[in-house]
C-alpha positions in Angstrom: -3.8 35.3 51.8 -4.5 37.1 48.4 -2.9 40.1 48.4 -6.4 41.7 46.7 -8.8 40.5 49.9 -6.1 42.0 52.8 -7.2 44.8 54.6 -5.4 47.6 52.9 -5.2 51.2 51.2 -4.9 51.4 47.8 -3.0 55.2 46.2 -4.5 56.3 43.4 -3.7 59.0 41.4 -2.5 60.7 38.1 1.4 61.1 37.9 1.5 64.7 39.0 -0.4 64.4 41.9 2.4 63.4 44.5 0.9 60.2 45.5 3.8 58.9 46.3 4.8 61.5 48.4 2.0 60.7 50.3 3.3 57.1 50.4 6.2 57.7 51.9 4.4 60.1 54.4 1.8 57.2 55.6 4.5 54.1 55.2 8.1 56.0 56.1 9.3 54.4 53.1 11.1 56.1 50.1 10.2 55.8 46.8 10.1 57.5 43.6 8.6 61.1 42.8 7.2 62.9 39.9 5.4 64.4 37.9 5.4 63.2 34.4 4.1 60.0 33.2 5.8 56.8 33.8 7.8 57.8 37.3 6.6 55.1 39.1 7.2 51.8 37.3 5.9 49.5 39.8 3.0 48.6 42.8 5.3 49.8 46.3 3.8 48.4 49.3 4.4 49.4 53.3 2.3 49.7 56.2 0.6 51.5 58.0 -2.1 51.2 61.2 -1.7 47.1 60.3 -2.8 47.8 57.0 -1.1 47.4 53.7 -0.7 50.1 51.8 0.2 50.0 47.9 0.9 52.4 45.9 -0.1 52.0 42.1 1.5 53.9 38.8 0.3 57.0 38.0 -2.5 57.1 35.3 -4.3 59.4 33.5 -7.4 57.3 32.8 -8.6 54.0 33.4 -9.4 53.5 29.5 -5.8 52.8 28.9 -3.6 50.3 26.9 -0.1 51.7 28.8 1.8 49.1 30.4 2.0 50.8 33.6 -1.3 52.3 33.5 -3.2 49.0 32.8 -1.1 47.6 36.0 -3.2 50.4 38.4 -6.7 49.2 36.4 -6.5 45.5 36.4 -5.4 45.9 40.0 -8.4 48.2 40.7 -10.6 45.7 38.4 -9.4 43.0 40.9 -9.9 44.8 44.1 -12.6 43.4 46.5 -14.5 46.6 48.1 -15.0 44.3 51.4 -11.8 46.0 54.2 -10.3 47.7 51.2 -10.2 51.4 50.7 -8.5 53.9 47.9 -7.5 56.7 48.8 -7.5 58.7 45.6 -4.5 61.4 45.4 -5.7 64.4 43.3 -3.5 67.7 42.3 -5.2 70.7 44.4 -3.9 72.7 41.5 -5.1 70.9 38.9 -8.4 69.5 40.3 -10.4 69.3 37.1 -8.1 66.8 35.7 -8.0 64.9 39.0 -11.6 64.7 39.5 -12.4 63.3 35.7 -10.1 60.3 36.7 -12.0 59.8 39.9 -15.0 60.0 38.2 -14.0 56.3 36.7 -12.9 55.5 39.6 -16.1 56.2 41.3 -18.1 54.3 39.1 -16.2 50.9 40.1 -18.1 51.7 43.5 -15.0 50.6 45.6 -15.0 52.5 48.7 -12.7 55.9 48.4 -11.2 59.0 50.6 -10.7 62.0 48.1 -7.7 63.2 49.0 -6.8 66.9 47.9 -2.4 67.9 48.1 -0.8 70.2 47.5 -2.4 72.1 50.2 0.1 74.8 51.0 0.6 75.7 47.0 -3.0 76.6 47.2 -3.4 78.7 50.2 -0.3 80.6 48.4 -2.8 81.2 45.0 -5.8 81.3 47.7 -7.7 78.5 45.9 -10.3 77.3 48.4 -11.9 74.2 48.2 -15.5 73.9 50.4 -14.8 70.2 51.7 -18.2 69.7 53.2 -19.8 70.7 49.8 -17.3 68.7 47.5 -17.6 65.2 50.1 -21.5 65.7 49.2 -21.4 65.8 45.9 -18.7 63.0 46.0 -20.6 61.3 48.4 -17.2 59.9 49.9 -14.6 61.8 52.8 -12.7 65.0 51.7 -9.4 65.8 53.1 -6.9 68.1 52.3 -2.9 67.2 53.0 0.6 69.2 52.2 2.4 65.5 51.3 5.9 66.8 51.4 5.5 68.2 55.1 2.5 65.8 56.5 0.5 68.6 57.1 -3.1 67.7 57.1 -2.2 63.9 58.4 -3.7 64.3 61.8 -7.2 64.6 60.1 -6.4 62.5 57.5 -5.9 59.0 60.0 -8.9 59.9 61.7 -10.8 59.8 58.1 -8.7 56.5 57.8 -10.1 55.3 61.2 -13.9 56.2 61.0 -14.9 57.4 56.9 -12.6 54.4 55.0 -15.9 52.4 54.1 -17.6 54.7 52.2 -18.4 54.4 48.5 -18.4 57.1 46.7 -21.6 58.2 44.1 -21.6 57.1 40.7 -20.7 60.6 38.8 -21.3 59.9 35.4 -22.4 56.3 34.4 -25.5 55.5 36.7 -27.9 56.3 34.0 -26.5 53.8 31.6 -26.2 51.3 34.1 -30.5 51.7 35.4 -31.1 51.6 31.9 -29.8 47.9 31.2 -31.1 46.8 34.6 -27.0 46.3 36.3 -25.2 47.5 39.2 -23.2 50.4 38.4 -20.3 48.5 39.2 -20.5 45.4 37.3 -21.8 48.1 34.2 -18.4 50.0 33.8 -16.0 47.5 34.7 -18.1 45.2 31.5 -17.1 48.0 30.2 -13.7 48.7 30.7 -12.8 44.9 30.0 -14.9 45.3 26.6 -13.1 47.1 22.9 -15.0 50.2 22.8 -14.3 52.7 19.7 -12.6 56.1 19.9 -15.8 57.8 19.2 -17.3 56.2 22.4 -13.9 57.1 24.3 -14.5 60.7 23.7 -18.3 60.9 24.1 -17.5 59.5 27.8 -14.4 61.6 28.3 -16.9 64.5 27.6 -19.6 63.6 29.7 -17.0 63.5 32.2 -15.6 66.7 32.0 -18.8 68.5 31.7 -20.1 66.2 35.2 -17.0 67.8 36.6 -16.8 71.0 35.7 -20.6 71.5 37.6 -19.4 70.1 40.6 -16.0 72.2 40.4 -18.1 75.3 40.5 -20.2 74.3 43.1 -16.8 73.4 45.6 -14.2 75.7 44.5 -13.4 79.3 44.9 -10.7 81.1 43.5 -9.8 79.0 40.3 -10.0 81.4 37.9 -7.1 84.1 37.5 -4.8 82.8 40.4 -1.2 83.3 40.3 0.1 79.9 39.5 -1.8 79.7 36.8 -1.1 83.2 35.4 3.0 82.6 35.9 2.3 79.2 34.1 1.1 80.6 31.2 3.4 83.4 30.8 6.3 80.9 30.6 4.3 78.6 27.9 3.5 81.5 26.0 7.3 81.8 25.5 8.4 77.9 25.6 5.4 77.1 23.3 6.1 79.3 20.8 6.3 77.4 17.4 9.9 79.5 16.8 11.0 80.3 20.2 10.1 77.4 21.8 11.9 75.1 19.6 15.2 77.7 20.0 15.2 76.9 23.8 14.5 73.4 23.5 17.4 73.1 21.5 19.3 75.2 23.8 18.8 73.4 26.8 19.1 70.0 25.1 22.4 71.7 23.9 23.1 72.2 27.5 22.0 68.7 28.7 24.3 66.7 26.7 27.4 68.9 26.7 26.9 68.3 30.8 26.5 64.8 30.3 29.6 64.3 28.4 31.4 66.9 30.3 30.6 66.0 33.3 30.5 62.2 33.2 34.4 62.4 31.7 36.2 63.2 35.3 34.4 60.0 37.0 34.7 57.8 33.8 38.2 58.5 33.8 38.6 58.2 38.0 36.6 54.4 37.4 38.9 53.9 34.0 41.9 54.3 35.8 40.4 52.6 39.2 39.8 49.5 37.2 43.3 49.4 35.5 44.6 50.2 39.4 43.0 47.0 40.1 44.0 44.7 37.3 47.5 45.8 37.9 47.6 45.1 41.3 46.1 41.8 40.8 48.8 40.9 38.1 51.7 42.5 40.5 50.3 40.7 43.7 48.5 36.9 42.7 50.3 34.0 41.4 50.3 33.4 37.5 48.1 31.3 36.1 44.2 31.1 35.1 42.6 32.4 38.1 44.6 35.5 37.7 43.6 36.2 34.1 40.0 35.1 34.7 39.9 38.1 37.9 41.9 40.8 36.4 40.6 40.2 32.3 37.4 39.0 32.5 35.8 39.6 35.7 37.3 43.0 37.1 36.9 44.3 32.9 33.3 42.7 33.0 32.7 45.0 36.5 34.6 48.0 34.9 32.1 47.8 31.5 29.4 47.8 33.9 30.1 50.5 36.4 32.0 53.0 33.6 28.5 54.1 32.4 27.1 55.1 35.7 28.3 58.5 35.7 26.1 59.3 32.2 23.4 57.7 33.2 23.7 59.3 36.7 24.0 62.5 35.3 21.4 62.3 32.6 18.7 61.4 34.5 19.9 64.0 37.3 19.2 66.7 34.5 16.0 65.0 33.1 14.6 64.6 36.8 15.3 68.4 37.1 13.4 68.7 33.8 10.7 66.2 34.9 10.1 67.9 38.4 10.0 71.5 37.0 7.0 70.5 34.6 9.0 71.6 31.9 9.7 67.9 30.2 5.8 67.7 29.2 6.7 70.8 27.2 9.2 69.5 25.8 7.1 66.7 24.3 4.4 69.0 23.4 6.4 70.7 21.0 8.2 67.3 19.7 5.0 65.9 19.0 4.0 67.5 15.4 7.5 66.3 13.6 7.6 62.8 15.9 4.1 61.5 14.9 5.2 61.3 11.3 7.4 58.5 11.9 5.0 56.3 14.6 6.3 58.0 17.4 4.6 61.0 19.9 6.2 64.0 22.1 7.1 61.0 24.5 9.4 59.7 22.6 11.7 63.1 22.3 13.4 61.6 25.7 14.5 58.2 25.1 15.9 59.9 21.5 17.7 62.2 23.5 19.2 60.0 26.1 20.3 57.7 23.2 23.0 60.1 22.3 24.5 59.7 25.9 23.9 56.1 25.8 21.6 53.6 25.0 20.7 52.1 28.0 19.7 54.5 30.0 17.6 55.6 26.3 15.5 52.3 26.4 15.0 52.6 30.0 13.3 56.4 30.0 10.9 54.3 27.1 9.0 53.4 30.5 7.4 57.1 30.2 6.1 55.9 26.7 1.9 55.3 27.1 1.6 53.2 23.6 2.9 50.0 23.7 3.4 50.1 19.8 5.1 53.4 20.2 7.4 52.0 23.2 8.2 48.9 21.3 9.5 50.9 18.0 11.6 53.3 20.3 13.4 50.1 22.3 13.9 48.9 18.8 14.9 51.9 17.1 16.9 53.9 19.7 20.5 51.8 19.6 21.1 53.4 16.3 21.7 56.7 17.5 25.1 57.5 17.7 26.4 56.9 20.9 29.3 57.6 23.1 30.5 54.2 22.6 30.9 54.2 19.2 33.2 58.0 18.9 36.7 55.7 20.0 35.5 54.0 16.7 34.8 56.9 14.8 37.2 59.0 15.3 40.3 56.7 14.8 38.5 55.8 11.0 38.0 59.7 10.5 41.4 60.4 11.4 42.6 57.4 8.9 40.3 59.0 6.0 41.3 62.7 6.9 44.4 63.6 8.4 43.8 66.9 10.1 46.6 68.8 8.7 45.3 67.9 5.0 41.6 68.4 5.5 40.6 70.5 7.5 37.2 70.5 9.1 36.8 67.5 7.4 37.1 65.1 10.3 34.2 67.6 12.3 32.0 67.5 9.3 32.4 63.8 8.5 31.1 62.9 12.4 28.4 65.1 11.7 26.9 62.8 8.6 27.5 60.3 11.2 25.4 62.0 13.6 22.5 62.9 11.3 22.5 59.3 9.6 22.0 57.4 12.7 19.1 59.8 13.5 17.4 59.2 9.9 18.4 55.6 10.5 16.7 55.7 13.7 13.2 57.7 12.4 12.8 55.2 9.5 13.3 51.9 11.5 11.1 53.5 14.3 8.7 54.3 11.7 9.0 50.7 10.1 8.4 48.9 13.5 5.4 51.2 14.4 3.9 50.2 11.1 4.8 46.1 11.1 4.1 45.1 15.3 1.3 43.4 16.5 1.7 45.2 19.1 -2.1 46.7 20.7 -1.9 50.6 19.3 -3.1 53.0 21.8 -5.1 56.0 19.5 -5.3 58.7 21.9 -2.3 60.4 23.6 -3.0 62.3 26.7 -0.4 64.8 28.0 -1.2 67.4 31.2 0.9 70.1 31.3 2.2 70.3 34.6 1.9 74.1 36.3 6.0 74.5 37.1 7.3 74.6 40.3 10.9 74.2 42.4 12.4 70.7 42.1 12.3 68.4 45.1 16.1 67.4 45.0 15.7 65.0 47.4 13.4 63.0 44.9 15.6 63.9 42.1 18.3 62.3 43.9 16.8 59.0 45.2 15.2 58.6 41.8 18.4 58.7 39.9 19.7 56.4 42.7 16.8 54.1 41.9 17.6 54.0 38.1 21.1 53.6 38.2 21.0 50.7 40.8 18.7 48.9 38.1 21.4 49.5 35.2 24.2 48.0 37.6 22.3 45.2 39.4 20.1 43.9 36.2 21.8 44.6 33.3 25.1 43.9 34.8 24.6 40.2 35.5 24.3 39.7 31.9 27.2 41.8 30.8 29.6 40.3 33.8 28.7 36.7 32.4 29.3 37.3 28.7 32.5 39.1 29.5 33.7 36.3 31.5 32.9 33.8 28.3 34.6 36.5 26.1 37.4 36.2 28.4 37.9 32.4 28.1 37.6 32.4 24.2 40.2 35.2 24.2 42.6 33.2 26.7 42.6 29.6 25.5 44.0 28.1 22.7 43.7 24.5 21.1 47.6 25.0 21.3 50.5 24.5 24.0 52.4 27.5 25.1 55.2 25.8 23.8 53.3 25.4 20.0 52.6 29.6 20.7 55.8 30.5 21.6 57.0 28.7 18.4 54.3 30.3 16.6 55.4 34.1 17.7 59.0 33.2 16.2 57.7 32.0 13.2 55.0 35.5 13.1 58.2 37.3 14.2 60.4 36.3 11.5 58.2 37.0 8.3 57.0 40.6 9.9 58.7 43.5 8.3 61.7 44.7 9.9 60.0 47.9 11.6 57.4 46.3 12.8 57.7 43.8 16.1 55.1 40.7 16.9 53.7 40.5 20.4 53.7 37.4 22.1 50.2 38.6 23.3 49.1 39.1 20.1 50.3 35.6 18.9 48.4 34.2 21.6 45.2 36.4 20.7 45.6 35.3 16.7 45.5 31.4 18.0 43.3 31.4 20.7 39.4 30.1 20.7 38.7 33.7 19.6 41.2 34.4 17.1 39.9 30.9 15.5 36.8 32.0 15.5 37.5 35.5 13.6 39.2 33.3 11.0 36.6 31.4 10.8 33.9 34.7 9.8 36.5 35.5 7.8 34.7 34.3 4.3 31.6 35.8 5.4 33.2 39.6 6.6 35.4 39.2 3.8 33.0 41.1 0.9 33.3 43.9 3.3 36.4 44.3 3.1 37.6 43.2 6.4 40.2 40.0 7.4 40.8 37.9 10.2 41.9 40.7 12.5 39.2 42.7 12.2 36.7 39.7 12.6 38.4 39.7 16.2 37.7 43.0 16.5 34.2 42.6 15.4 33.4 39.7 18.1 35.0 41.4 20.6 33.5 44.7 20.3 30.5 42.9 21.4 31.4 43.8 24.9 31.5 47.1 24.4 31.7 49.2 21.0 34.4 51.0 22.3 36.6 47.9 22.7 37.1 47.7 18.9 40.1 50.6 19.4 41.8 48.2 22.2 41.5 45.1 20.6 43.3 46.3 17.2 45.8 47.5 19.8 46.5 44.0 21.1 46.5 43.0 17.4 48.9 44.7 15.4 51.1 44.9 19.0 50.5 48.7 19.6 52.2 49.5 23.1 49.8 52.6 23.5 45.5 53.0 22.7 46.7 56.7 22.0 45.0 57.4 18.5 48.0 58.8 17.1 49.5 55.4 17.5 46.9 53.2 16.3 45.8 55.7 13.3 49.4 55.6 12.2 49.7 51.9 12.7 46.4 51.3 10.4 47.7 53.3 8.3 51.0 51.5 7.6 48.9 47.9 7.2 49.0 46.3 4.1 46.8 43.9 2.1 48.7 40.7 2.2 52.1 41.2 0.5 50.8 43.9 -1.6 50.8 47.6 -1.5 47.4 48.2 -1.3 46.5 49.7 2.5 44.5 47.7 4.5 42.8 50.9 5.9 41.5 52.2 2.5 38.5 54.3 1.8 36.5 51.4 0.9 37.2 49.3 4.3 37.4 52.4 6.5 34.1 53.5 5.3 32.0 50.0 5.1 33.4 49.9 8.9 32.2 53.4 9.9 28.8 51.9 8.3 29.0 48.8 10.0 28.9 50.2 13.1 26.7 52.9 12.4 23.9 50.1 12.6 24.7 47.0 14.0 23.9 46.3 17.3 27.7 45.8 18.7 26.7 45.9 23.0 25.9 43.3 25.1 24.9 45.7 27.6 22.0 47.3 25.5 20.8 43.8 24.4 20.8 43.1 28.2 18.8 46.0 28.9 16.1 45.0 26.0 15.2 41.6 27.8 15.3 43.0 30.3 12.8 45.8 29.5 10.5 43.7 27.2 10.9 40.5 29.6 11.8 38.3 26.6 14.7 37.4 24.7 12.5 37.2 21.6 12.6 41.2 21.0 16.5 41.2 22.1 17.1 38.1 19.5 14.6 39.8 16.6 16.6 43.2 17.1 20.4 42.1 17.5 19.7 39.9 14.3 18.1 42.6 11.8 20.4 45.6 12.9 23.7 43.7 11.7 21.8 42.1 8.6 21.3 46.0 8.7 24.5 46.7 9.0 26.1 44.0 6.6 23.9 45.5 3.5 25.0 49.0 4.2 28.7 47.9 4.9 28.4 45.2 1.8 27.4 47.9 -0.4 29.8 50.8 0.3 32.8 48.0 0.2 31.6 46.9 -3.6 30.7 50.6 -4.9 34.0 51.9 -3.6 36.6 49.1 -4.0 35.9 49.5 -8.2 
């Protein structure tokens, strides 16, 4: 049977409303909870009294491009009014805004319960609501409900049982409709489906408000001067200060990624040395051979790249839910807005920019909160060049190559700095580039409700960050497990014997300078599928300054930035990945059989470039597909950030090496 002709309750409601809540009240399912845009990312389903219930994203409006907006409208668009009902969540504390959203709603003429939460916050502020005079001007039931405790459920299944057919009135578009001779219904949702201009957007929105704001007066006591409200706006008079609100937002972003990186280190470390527990006991316990390598080097590493971010992205969207559920993340865009919009972007968009710092996974997946697809398009694109953690292994061994500490000092500090800065420019200008060039549909009006604040549900927090992290491991991580695995076997065969490699490493051995000794491990890395393939980039890397070796690097990094430092390891036969060891072993390299340092200014610093912008992490491409649902943006982005990256790189090499 189609799922839009079941019997069934459909939740409607803007994001702050805690429709969900009331989900997992009627169905005894968790789910998600919020209150900022883009928390629920999905249509959840459960039952209840044999009928389906579904739950819808959050929306502010139903004249909407947003990807997860336009999921609730063309689902509503779709929905037959015969044994269907929607029950329409709506803020108790913010009723105005709920009831100009219902107002659209209404007009589709689908039969509707008005369902008022939050009931306990407003018998705190003594805001009363006169249901009998509100479900007459509505023309549909009233009910009022606490959804975190149930309270108010007794009534509300009995409204369920005996009120769930009635259609609601028509609050603001009957007129228009009587004039061209339609049913009200078949008027607005013409309508909706129809391009209508800005100008016509905002004389409805009006109309809307001022429909509302009648019928508010009428039905509710109390609204003016409560408490909530007066708190509220003592605490934005102090976080919306054009001076003092931008202090503390920098404070507490300050705060947010020092935890992140502090925090996350213990458990990345704990799964670091977990995973090398493992391989080791693999290699101690099973039998030599292929299937050995293939579990301990390519599929227990291809787990370990996977499961080593969860801790930042755990952690970082622990302290953003805090921020979410607290109502102060809508601030936060409200006062990015003004310096974002310059560049294509909005106040949204201060989040995934943020989060990018962390990491850039968990950075494209917060772009789910972004209402413009143009917008959300330029930030996925855009926010893999902001310096992440992965690429400080990479950074700091070059820094400490270009300035020793104990001959520059503050040098290195200042130099990751520039770094810093230039992958945020870098970031702004491609964002700006991408807004400008997509054929992307551009959303012209930005909605944001400032949430009154309020305690954190930790619970929600909690399950939500669950939620998020479980899609990292179990979507992304298919993808990163497979292309570790063929990473693995082009870094483990060779077109040679052993015996051809073992002569090889003599040979390597006997022509290396006397202080320096050849791995047999790295012999069999220089001639394997991989190491042939580094050679084989090698006349195309080589106008950057870079050879054979650190083509190697370069493909191999491709797992996982970070994997640049152990693979030079492996390389030039380093026993330890300690920096002092490697920095001093790059530093001794030479050019061929000439003096000149492999490691100079003008390699070290088209490789700090290089990775600066390409797009060196199979995870994040993973993540792209899997949040644009193509390859074709993954493809388009992976390929212009290292043509990106080969200019910049190209051109320091030539300007410096003169």
């Amino acid at each position: 049977m189609d799922i839009y002709t079941m019997s069934e309750l459909v939740l409607v409601g803007q994001p702050n409303a805690g429709k969900t809540s009331l989900f997992n009240q009627l169905t005894g399912l968790n789910q998600k909870v919020g209150n900022y845009a883009g928390v629920t990312v999905q249509v959840k389903t459960g039952q209840f009294q044999k009928k389906k219930v579904t739950d819808l994203p959050g929306l502010y409006s139903l004249d909407t491009n947003s990807p997860e907006e336009v999921i609730s409208k063309n689902y509503l668009l779709d929905l037959s009014p015969s044994g269907n009902t929607v029950l329409f969540v709506a803020n108790g504390m913010q009723l105005e805004e709920s009831l100009v959203l219902f107002s659209q709603v209404a007009d589709l003429q689908l039969p509707s319960i008005f369902v008022i939460n939050f009931k306990d916050e407003m018998q705190r502020n003594q805001l009363q609501v006169d249901e009998r005079s509100l479900q007459q001007r509505l023309g549909c039931p009233v009910v009022s409900v606490n959804s975190n405790n149930g309270d108010g459920f007794d009534d509300l299944r009995r409204v369920i049982d005996k009120w769930s057919t009635h259609i609601p009135k028509a609050i603001n578009l009957s007129a228009h409709a009587e004039v061209k001779g339609m049913e009200v219904d078949n008027y607005y949702r013409e309508r909706l489906q129809a391009n209508v201009s800005l100008k016509e957007l905002e004389t409805d929105y009006s109309s809307r408000v001022k429909a509302v704001e009648g019928i508010v007066r009428e039905s509710v006591q109390g609204l003016s001067g409560t408490k909530y409200l007066s708190k509220t706006k003592q605490w934005d008079h102090i976080l919306l200060h054009p001076v003092w609100g931008v202090l503390i937002f920098l404070f507490i972003l300050f705060l947010v990624f020092q935890a992140v990186f502090s925090l996350s280190s213990y458990p990345m470390d704990w799964i670091d040395a977990t995973m090398g527990f493992l391989v080791e006991w693999v290699n101690n316990t099973l039998p030599e051979g292929w299937f050995r390598s293939l579990l301990a080097d390519g599929i227990i590493a291809g787990i370990g790249g996977v499961i080593i971010f969860i801790p930042q992205i755990a952690i970082l969207f622990l302290l953003l839910g805090i921020l979410e559920h607290t109502g102060y993340l809508a601030r936060i865009s409200f006062i990015s807005d003004v310096f974002l919009k310059r560049f294509g972007l909005s106040g949204h968009s201060v989040i995934p920019l943020m989060t990018s710092w962390a990491c850039a996974i968990p950075a494209i997946m917060s772009t789910r909160i972004i209402t413009n697809p143009r917008e959300r398009l330029a930030l996925i694109f855009a926010s893999p060049l902001m310096t992440c953690s992965a690429r400080l292994p990479v950074y700091t061994i070059l820094i400490a190559i270009l300035f020793p500490a104990d001959a520059y000092f503050g040098a290195q500090g200042f130099a990751l700095l520039l770094l810093y800065l230039l992958g945020v420019v870098a970031t702004l200008v491609v964002a700006w580039l991408v807004s400008k060039n997509t054929q992307e549909e551009e959303q012209n009006y930005w909605i944001l409700e400032l949430p009154i604040f309020r305690m954190p549900n930790w619970r929600n927090i909690i399950y939500s960050m669950y939620l998020k992290t479980k899609s990292f491991v179990v979507e992304a991580g298919k993808v990163i497990l497979f292309i570790s695995i063929v990473l693995w076997f082009l870094a483990s065969y060779s077109p040679h014997n052993e015996a051809r490699l073992q002569e090889l490493h003599t040979q390597e051995q006997a022509t290396a300078p006397a202080n320096i000794e050849v791995s047999q491990e790295s012999v069999n890395l220089e001639y394997s599928y991989l190491g042939y393939a580094g050679k084989a980039i090698e006349p195309v890397i080589r106008p950057l300054g870079y050879d054979w070796k650190i083509g190697i690097a370069l493909i191999s990094s491709f797992a996982a930035r970070e994997v640049f430092v152990g693979t030079l390891a492996t390389i030039y036969s380093i026993e330890s990945e300690e920096e002092m060891s490697i920095v001093q072993r790059l530093q001794s390299e030479r050019v061929g059989n000439t003096e000149r340092p492999r490691y100079d200014w003008a390699t070290s610093i088209s490789l700090l470039l290089f990775y600066v912008f390409a797009l060196q992490c199979m995870s994040t491409v993973a993540i792209v597909k899997k949040e644009t649902g193509t390859w074709k943006y993954a493809i388009i982005q992976f390929v212009f950030m290292l043509v990106l990256a080969y200019v910049f790189a190209f051109g320091a090499y030539q300007l410096l090496s003169f």
